[in-house]
C-alpha positions in Angstrom: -5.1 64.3 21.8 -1.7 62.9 22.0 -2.6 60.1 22.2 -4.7 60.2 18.6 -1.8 62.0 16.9 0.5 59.3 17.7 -1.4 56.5 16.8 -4.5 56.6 14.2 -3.7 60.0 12.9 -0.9 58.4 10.7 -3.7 55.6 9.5 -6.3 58.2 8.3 -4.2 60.3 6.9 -3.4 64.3 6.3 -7.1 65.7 5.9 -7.4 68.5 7.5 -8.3 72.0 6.0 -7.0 74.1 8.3 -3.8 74.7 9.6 -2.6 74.3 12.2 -4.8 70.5 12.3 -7.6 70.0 14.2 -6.0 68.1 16.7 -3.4 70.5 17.2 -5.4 72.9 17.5 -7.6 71.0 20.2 -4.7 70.5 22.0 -3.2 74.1 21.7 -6.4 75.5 22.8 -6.6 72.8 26.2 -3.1 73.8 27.2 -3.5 77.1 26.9 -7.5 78.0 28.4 -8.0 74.7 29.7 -9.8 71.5 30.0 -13.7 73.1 29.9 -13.2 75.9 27.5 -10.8 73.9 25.0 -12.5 71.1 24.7 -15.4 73.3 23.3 -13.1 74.8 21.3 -11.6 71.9 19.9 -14.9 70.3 19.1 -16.8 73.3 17.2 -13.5 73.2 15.2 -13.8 69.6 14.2 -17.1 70.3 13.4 -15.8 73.0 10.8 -13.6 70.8 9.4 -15.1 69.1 6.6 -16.9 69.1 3.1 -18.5 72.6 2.8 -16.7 74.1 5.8 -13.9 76.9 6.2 -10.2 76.1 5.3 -7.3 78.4 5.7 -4.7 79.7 8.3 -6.8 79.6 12.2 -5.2 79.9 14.8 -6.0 79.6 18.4 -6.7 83.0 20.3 -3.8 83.9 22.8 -6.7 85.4 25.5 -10.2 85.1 25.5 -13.1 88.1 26.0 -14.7 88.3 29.1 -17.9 87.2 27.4 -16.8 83.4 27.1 -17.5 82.1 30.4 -17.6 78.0 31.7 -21.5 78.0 31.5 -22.1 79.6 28.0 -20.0 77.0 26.3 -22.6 77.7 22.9 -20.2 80.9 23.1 -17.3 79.3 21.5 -18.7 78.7 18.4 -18.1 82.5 17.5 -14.7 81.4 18.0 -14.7 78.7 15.6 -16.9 80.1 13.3 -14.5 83.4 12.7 -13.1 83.9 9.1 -9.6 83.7 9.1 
């Protein structure tokens, strides 16, 4: 993730629709729940971000509910699919 934001993130350009970015948010949500459950949660928010999806303030949760466990990852996309 740092490694994107450093380099090709400054050739493509301020796109996102949310804020925080979609990277930082990917990278937020790693540090703080993970490799596993991040990653998910980075990737069903990328796949939000674009023509005809949500926009808007989204941050990433601070704890997540005992019904998000490692083998449901399908689970995060109530995550990523909450209205902000």
């Amino acid at each position: 993730m740092r490694l994107y934001q450093l380099t090709l993130s400054g050739f493509i350009g301020n796109s996102c629709r949310h804020l925080p970015t979609c990277s930082e948010y990917a990278y937020e949500s790693i540090a703080r729940h993970g490799l596993w459950s991040g990653s998910w949660m980075g990737l069903f928010r990328l796949m939000r971000c674009g023509p005809g999806g949500t926009h808007g303030l989204d941050p990433v949760p601070t704890a997540l509910e005992s019904r998000y466990v490692w083998y449901m990852p399908w689970r995060y996309w109530a995550i990523a699919s909450r209205k902000s």
